[in-house]
mmCIF entry with sequence, helices, sheets and N, C-alpha, C, O atoms, coordinates in Angstrom:
data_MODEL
# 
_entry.id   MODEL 
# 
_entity.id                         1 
_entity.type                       polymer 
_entity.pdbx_number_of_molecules   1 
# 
_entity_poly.entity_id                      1 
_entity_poly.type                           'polypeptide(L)' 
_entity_poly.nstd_linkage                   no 
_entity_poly.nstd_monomer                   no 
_entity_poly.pdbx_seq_one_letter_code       
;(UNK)(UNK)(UNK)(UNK)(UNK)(UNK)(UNK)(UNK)(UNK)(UNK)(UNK)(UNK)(UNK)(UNK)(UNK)(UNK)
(UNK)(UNK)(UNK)(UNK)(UNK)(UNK)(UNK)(UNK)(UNK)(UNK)(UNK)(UNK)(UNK)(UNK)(UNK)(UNK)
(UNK)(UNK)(UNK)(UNK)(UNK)(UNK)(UNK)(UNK)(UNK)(UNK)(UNK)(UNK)(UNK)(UNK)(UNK)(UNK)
(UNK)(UNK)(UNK)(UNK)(UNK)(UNK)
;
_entity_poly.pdbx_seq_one_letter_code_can   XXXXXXXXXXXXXXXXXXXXXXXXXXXXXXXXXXXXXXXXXXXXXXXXXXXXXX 
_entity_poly.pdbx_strand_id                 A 
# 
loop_
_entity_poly_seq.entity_id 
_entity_poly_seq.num 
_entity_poly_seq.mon_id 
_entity_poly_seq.hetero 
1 1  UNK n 
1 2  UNK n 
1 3  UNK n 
1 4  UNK n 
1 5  UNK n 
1 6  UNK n 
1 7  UNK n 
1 8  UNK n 
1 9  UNK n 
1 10 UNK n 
1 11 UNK n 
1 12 UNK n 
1 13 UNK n 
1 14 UNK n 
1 15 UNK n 
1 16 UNK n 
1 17 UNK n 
1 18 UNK n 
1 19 UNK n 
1 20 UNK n 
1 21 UNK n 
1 22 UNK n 
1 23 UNK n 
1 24 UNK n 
1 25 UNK n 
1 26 UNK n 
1 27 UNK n 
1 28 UNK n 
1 29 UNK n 
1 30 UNK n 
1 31 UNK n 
1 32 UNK n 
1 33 UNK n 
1 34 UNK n 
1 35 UNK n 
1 36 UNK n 
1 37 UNK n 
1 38 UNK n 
1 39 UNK n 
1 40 UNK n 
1 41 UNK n 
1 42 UNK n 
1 43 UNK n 
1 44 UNK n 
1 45 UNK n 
1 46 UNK n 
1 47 UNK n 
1 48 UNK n 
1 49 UNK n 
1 50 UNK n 
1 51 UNK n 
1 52 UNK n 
1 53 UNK n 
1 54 UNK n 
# 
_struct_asym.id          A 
_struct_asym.entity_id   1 
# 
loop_
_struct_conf.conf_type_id 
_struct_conf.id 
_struct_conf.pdbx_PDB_helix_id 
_struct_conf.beg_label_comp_id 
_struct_conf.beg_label_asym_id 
_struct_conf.beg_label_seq_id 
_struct_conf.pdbx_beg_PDB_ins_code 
_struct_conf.end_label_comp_id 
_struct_conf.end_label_asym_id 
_struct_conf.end_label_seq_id 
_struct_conf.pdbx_end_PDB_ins_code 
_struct_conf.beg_auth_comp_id 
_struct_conf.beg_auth_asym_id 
_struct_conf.beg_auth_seq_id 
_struct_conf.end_auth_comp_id 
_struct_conf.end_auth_asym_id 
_struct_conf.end_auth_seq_id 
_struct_conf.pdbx_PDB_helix_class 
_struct_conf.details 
_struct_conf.pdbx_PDB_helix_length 
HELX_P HELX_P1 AA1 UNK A 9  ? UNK A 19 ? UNK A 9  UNK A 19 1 ? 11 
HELX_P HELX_P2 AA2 UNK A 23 ? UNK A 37 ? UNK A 23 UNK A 37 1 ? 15 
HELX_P HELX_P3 AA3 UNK A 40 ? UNK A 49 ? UNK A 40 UNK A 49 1 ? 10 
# 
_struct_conf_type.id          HELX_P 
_struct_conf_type.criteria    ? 
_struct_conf_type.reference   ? 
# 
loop_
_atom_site.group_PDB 
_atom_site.id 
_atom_site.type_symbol 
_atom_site.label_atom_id 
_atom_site.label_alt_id 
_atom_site.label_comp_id 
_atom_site.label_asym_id 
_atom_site.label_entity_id 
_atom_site.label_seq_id 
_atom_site.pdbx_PDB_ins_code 
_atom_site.Cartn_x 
_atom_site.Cartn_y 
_atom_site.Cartn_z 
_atom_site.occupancy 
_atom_site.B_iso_or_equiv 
_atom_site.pdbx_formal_charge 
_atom_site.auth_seq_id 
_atom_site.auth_comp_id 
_atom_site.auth_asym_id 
_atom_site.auth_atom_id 
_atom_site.pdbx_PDB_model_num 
ATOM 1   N N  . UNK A 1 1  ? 3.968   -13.927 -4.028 1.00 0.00 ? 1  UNK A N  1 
ATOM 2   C CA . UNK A 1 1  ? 4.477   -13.535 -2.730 1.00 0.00 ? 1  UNK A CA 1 
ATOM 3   C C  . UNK A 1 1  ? 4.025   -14.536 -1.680 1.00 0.00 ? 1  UNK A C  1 
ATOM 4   O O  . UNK A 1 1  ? 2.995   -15.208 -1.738 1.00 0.00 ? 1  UNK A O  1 
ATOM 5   N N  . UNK A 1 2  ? 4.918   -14.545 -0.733 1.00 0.00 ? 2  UNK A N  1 
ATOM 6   C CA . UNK A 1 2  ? 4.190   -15.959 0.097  1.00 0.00 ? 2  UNK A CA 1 
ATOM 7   C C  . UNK A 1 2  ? 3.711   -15.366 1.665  1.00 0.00 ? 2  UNK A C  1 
ATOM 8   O O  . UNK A 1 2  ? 3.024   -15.902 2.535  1.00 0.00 ? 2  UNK A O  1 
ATOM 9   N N  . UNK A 1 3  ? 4.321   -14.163 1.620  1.00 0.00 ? 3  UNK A N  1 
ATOM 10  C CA . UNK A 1 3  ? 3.547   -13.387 3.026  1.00 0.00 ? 3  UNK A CA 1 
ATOM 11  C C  . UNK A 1 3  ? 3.626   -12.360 2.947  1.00 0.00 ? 3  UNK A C  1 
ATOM 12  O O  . UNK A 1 3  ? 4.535   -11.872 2.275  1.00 0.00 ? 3  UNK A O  1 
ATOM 13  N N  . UNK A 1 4  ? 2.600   -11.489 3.675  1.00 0.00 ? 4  UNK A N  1 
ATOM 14  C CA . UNK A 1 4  ? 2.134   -10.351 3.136  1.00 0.00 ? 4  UNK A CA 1 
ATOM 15  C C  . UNK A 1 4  ? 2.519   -9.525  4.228  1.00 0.00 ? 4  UNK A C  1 
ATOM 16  O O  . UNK A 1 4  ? 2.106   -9.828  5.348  1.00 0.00 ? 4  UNK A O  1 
ATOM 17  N N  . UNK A 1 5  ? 3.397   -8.323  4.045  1.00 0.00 ? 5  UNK A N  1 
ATOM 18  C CA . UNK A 1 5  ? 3.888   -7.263  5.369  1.00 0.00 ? 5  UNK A CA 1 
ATOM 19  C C  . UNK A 1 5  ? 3.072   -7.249  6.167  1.00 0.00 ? 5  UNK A C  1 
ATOM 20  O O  . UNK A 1 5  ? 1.866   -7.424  5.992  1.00 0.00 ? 5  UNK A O  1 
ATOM 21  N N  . UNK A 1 6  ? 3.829   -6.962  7.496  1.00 0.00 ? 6  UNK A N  1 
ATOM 22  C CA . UNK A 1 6  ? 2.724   -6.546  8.753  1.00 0.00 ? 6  UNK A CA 1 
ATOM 23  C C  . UNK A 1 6  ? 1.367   -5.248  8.080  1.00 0.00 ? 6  UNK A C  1 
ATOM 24  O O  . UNK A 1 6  ? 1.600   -4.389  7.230  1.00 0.00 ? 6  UNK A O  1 
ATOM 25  N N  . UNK A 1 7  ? -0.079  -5.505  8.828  1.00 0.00 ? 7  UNK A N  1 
ATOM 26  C CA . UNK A 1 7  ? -0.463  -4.831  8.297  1.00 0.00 ? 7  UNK A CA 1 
ATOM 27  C C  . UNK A 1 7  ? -0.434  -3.464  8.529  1.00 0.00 ? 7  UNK A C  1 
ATOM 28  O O  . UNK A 1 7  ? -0.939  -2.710  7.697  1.00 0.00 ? 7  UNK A O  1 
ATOM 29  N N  . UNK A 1 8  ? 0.301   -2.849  9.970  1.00 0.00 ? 8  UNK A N  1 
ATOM 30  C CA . UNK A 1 8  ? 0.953   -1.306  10.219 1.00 0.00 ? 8  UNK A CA 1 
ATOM 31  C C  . UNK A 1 8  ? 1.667   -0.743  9.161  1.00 0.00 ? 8  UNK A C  1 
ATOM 32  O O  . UNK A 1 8  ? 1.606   0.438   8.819  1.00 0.00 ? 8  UNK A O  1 
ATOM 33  N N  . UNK A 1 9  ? 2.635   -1.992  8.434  1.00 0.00 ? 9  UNK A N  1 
ATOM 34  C CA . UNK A 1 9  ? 3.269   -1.251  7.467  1.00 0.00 ? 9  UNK A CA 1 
ATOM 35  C C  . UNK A 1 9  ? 2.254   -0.672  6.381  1.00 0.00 ? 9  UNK A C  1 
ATOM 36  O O  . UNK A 1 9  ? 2.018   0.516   6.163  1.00 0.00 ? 9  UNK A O  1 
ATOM 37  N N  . UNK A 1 10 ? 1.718   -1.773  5.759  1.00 0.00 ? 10 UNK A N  1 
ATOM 38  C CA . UNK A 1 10 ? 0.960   -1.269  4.439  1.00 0.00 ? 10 UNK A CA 1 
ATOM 39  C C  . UNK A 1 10 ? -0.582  -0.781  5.012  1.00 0.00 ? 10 UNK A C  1 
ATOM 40  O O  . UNK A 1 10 ? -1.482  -1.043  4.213  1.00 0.00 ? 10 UNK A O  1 
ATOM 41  N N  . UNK A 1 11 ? -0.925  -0.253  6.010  1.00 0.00 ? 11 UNK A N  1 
ATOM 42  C CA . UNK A 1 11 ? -1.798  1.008   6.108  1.00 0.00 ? 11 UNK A CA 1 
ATOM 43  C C  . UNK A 1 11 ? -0.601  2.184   5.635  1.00 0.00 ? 11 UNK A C  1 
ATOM 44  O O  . UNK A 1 11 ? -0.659  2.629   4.489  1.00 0.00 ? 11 UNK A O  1 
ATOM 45  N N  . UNK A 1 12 ? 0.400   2.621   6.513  1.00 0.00 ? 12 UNK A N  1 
ATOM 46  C CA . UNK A 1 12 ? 1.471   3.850   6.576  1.00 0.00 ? 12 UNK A CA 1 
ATOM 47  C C  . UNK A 1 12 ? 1.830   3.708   5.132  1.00 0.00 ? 12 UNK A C  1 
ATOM 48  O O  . UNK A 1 12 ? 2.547   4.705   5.055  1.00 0.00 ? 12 UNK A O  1 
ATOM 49  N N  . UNK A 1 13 ? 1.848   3.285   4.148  1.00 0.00 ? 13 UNK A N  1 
ATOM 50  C CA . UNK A 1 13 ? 1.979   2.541   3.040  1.00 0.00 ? 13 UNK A CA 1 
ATOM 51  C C  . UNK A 1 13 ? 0.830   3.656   1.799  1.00 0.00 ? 13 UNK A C  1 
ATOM 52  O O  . UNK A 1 13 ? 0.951   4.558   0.970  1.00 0.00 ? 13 UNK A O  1 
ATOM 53  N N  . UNK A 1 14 ? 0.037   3.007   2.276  1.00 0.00 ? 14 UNK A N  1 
ATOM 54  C CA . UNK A 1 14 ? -1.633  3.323   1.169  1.00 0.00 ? 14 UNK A CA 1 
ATOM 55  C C  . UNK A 1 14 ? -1.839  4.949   2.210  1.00 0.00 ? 14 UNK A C  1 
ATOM 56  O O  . UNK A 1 14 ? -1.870  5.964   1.515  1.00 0.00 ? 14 UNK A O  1 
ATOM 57  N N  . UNK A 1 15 ? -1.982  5.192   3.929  1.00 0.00 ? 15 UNK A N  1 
ATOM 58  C CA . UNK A 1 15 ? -1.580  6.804   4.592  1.00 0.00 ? 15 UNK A CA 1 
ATOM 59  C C  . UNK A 1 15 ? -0.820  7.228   3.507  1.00 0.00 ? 15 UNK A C  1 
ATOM 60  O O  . UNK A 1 15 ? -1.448  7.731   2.576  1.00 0.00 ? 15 UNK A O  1 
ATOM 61  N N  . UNK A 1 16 ? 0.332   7.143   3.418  1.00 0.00 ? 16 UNK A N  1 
ATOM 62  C CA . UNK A 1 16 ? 1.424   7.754   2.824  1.00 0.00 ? 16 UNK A CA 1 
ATOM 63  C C  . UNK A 1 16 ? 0.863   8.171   1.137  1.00 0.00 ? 16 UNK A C  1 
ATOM 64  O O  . UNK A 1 16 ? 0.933   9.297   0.644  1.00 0.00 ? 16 UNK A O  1 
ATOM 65  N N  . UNK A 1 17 ? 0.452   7.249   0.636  1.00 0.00 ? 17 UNK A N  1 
ATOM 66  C CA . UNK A 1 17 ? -0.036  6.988   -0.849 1.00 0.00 ? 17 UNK A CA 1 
ATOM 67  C C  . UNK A 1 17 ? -1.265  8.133   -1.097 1.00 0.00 ? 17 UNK A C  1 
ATOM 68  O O  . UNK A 1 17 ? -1.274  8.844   -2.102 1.00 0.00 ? 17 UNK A O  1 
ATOM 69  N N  . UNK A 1 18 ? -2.158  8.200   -0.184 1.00 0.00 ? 18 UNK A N  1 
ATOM 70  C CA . UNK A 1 18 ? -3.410  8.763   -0.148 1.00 0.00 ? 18 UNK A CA 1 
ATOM 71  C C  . UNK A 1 18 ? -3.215  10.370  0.387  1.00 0.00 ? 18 UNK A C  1 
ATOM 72  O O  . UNK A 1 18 ? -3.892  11.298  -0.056 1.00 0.00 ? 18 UNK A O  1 
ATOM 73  N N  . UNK A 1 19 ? -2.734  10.436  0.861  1.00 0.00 ? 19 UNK A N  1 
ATOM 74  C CA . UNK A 1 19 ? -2.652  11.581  1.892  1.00 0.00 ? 19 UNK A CA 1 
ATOM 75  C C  . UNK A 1 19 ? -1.003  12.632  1.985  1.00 0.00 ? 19 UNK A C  1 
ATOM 76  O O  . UNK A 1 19 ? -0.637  13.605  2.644  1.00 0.00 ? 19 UNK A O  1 
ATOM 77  N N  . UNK A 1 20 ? -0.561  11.995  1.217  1.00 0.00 ? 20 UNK A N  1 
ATOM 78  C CA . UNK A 1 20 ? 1.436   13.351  1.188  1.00 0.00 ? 20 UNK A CA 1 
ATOM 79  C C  . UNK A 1 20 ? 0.914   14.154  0.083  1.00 0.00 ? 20 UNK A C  1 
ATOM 80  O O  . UNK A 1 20 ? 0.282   13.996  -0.962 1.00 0.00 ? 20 UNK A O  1 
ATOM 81  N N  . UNK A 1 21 ? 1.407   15.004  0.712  1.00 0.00 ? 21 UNK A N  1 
ATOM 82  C CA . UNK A 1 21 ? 1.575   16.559  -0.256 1.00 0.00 ? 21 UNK A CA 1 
ATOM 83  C C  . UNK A 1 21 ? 2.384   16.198  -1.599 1.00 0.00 ? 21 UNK A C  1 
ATOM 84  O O  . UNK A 1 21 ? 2.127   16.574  -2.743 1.00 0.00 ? 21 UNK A O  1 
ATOM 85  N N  . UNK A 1 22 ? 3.739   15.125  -1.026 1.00 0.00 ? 22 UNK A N  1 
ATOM 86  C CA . UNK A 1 22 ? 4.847   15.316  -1.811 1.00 0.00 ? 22 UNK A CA 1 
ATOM 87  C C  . UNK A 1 22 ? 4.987   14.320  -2.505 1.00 0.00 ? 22 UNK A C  1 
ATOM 88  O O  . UNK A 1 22 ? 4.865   13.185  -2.043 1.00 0.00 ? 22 UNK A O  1 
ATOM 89  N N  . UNK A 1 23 ? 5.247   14.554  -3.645 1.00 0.00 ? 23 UNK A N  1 
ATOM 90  C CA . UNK A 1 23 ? 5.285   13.621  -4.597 1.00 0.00 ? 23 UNK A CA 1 
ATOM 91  C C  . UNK A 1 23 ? 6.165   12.233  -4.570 1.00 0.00 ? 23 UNK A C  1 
ATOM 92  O O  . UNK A 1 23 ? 5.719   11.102  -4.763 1.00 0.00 ? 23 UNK A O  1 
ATOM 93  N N  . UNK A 1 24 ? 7.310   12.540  -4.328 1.00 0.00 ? 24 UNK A N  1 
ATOM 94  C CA . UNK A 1 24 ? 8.437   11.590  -3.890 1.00 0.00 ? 24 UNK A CA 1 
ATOM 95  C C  . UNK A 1 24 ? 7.979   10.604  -3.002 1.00 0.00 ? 24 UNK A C  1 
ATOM 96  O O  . UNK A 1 24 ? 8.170   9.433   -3.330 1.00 0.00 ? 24 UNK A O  1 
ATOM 97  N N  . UNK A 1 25 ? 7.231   10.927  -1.602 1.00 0.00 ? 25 UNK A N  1 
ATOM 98  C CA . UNK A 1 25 ? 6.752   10.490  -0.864 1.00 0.00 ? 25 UNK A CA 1 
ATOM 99  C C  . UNK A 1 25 ? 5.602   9.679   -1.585 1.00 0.00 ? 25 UNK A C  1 
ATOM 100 O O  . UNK A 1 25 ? 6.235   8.625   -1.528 1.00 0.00 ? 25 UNK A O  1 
ATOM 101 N N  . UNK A 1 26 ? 4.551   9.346   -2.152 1.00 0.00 ? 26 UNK A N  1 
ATOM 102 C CA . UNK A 1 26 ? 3.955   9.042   -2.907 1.00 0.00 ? 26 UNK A CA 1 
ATOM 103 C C  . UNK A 1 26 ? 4.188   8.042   -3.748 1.00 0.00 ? 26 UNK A C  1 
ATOM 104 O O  . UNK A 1 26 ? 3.812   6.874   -3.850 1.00 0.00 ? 26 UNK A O  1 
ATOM 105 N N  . UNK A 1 27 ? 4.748   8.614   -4.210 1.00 0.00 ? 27 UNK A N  1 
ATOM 106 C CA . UNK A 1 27 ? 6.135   7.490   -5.423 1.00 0.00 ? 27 UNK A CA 1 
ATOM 107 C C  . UNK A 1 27 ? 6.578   6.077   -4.607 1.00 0.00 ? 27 UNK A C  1 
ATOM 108 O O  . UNK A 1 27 ? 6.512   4.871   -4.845 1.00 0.00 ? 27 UNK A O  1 
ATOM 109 N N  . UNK A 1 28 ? 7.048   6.897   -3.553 1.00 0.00 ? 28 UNK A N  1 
ATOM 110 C CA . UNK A 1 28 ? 7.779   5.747   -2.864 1.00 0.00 ? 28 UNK A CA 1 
ATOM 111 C C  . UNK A 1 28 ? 6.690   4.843   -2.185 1.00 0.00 ? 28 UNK A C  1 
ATOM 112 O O  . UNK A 1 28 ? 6.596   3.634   -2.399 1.00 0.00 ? 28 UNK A O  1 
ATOM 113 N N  . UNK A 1 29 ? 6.027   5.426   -1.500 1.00 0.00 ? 29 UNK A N  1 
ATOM 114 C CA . UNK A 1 29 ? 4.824   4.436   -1.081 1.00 0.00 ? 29 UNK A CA 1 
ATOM 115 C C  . UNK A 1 29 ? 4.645   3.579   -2.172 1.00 0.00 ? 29 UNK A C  1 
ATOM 116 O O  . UNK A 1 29 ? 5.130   2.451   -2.265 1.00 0.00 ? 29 UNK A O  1 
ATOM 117 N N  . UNK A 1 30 ? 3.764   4.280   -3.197 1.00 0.00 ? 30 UNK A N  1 
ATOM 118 C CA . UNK A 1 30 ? 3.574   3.520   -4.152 1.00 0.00 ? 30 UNK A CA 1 
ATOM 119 C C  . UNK A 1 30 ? 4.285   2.088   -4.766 1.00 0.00 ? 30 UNK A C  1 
ATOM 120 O O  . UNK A 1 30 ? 3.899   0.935   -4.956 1.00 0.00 ? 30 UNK A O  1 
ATOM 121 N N  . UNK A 1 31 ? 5.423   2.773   -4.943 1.00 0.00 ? 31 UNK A N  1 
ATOM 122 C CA . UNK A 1 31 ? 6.535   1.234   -5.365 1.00 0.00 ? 31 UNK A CA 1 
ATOM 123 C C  . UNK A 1 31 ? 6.318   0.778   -3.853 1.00 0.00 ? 31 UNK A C  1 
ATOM 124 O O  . UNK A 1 31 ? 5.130   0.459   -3.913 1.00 0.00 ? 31 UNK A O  1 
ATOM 125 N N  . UNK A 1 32 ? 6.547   0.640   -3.079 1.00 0.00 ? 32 UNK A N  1 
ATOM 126 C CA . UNK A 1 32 ? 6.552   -0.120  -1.807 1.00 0.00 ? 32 UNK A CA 1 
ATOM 127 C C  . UNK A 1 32 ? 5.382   -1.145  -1.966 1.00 0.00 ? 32 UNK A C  1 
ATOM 128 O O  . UNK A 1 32 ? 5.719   -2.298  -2.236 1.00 0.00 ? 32 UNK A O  1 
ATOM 129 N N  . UNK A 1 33 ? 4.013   -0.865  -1.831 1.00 0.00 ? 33 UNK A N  1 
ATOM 130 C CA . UNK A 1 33 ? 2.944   -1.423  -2.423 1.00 0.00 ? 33 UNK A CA 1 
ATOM 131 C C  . UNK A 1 33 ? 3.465   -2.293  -3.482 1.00 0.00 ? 33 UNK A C  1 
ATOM 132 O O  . UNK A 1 33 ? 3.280   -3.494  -3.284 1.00 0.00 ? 33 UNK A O  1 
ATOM 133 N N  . UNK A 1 34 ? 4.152   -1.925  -4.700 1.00 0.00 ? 34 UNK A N  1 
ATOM 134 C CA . UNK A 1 34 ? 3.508   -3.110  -5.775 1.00 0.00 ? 34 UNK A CA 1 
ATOM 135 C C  . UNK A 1 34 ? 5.058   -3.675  -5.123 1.00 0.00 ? 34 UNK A C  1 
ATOM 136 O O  . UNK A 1 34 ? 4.765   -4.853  -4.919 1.00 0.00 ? 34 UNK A O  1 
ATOM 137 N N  . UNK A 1 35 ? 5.699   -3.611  -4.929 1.00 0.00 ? 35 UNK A N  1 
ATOM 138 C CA . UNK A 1 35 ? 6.775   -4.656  -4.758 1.00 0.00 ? 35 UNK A CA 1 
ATOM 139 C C  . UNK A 1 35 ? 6.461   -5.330  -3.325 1.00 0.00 ? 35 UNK A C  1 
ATOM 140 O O  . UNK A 1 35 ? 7.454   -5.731  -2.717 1.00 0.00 ? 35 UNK A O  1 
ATOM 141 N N  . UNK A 1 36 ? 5.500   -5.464  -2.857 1.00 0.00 ? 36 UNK A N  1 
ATOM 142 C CA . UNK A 1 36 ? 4.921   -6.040  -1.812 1.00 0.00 ? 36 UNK A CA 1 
ATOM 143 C C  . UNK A 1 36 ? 4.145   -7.175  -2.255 1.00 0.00 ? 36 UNK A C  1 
ATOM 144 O O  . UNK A 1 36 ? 4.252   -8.387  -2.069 1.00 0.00 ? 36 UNK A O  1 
ATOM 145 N N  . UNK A 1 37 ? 3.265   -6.387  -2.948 1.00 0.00 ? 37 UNK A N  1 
ATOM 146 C CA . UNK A 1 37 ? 1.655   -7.022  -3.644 1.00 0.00 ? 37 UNK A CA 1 
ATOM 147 C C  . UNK A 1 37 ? 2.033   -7.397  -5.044 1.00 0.00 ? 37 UNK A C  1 
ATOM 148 O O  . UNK A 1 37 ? 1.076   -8.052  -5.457 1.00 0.00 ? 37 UNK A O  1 
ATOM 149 N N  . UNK A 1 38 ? 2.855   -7.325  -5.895 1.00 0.00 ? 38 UNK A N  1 
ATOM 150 C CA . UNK A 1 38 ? 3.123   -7.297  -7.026 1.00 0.00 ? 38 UNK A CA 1 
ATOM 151 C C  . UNK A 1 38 ? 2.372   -6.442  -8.329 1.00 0.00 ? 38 UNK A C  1 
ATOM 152 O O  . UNK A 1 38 ? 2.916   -6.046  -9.359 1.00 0.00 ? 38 UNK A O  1 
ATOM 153 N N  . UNK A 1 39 ? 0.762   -6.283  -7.865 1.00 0.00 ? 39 UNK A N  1 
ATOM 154 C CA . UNK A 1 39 ? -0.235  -6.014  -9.137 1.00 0.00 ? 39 UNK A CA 1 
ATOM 155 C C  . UNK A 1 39 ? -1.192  -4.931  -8.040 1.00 0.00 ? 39 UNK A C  1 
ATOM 156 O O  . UNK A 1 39 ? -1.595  -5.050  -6.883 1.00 0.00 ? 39 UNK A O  1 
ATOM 157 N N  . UNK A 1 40 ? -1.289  -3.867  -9.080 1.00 0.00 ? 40 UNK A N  1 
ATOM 158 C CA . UNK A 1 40 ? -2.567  -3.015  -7.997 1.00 0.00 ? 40 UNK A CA 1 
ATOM 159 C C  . UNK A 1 40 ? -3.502  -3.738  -7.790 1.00 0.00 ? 40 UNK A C  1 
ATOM 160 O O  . UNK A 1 40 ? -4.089  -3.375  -6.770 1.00 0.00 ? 40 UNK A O  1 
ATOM 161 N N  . UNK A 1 41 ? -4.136  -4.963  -8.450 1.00 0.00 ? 41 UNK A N  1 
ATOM 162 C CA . UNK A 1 41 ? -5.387  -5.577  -8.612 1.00 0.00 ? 41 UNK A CA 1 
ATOM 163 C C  . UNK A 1 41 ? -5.147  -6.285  -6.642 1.00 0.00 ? 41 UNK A C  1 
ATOM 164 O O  . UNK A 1 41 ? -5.860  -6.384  -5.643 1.00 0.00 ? 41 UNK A O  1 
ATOM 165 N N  . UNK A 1 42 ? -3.848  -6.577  -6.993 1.00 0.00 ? 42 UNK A N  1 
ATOM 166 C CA . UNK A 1 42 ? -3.580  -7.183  -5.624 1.00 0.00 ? 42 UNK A CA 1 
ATOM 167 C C  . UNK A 1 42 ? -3.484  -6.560  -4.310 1.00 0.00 ? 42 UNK A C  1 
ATOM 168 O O  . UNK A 1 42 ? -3.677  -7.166  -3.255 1.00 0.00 ? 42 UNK A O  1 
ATOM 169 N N  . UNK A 1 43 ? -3.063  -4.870  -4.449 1.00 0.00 ? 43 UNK A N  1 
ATOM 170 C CA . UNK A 1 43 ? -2.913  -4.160  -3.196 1.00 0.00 ? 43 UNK A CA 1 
ATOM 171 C C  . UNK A 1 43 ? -4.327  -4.233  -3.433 1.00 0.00 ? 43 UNK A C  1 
ATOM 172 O O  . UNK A 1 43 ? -4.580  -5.260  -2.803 1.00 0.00 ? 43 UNK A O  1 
ATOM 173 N N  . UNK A 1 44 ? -5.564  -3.797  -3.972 1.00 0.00 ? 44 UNK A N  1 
ATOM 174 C CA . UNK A 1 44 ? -6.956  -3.685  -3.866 1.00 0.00 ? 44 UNK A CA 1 
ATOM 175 C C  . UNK A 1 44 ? -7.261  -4.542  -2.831 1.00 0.00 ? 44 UNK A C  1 
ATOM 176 O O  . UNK A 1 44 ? -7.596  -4.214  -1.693 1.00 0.00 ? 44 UNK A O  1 
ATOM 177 N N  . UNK A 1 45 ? -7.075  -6.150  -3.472 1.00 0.00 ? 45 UNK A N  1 
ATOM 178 C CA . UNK A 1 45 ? -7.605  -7.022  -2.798 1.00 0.00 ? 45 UNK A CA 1 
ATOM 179 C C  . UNK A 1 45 ? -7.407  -6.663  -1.421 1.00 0.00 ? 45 UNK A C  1 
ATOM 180 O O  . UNK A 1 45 ? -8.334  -6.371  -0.666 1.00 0.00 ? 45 UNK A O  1 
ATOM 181 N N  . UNK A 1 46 ? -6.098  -6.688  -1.074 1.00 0.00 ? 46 UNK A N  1 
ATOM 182 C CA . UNK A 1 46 ? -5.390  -6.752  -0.085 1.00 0.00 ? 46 UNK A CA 1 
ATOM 183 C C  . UNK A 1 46 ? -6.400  -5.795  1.261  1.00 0.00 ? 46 UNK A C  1 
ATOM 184 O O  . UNK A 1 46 ? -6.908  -6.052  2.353  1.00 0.00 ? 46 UNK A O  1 
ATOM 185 N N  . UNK A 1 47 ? -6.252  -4.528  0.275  1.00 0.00 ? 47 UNK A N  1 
ATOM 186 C CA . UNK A 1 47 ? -6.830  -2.932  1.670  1.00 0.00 ? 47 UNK A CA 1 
ATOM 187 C C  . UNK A 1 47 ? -7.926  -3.267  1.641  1.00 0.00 ? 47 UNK A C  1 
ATOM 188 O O  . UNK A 1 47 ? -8.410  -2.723  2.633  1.00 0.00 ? 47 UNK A O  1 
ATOM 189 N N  . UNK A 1 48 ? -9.210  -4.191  0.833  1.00 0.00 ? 48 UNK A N  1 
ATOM 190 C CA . UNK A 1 48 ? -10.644 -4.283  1.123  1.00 0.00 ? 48 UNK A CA 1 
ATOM 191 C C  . UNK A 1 48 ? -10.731 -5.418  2.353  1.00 0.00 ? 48 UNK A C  1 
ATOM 192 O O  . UNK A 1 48 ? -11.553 -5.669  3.234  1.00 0.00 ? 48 UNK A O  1 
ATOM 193 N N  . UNK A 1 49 ? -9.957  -5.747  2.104  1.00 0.00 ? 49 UNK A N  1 
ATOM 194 C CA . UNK A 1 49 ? -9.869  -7.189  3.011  1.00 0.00 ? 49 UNK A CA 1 
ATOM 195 C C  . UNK A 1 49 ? -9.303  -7.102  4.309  1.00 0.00 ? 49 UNK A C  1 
ATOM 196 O O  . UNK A 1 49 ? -9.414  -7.943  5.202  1.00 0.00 ? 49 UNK A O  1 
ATOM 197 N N  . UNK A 1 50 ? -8.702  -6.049  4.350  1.00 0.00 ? 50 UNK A N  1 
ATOM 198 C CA . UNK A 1 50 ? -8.333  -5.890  5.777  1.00 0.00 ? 50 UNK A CA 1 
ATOM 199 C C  . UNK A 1 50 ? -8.762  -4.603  5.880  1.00 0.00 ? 50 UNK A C  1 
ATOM 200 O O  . UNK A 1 50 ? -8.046  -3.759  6.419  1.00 0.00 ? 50 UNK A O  1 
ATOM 201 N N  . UNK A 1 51 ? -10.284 -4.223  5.249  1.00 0.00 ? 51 UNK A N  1 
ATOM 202 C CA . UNK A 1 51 ? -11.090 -2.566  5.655  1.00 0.00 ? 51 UNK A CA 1 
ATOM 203 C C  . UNK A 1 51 ? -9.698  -2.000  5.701  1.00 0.00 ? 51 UNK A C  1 
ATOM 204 O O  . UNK A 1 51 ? -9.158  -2.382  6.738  1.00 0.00 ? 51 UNK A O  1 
ATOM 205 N N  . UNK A 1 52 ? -8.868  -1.197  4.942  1.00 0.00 ? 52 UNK A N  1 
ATOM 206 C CA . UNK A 1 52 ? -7.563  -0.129  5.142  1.00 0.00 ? 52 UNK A CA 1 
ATOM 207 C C  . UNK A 1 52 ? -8.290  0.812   4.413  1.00 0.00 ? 52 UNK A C  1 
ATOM 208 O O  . UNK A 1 52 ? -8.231  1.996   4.745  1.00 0.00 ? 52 UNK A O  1 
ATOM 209 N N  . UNK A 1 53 ? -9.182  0.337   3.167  1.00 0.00 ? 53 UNK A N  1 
ATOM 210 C CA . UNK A 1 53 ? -9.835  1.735   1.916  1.00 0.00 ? 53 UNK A CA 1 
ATOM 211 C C  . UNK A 1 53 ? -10.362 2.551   2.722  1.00 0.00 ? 53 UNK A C  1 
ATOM 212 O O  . UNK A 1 53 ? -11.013 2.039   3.633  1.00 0.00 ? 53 UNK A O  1 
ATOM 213 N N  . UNK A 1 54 ? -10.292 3.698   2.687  1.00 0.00 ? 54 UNK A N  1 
ATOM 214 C CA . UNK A 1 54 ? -11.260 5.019   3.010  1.00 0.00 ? 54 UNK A CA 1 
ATOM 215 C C  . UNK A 1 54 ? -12.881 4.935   2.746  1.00 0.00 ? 54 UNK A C  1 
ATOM 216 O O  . UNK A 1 54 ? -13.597 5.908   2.984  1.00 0.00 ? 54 UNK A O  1 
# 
């Protein structure tokens, strides 16, 4: 990937991921993330590095 979403999006992103009731919602975050980041190893990197982890 050669640039990485604003970082408002992918907090509302990993919010969304961490925190919906609903599954769908979840899901979708989720794919949003790896088709961003490509590899969870990479959203990791990504939320430590810009403090987003809980």
């Amino acid at each position: 990937m050669n640039q990485a979403p604003p970082i408002t999006l992918v907090k509302t992103w990993y919010h969304l991921l961490s925190s919906s009731e609903d599954n769908a919602v979840k899901a979708r975050a989720q794919q949003m993330l790896l088709n961003a980041f490509g590899t969870p190893e990479a959203i990791l990197i990504y939320l430590k590095k810009n403090n987003i982890l809980n």
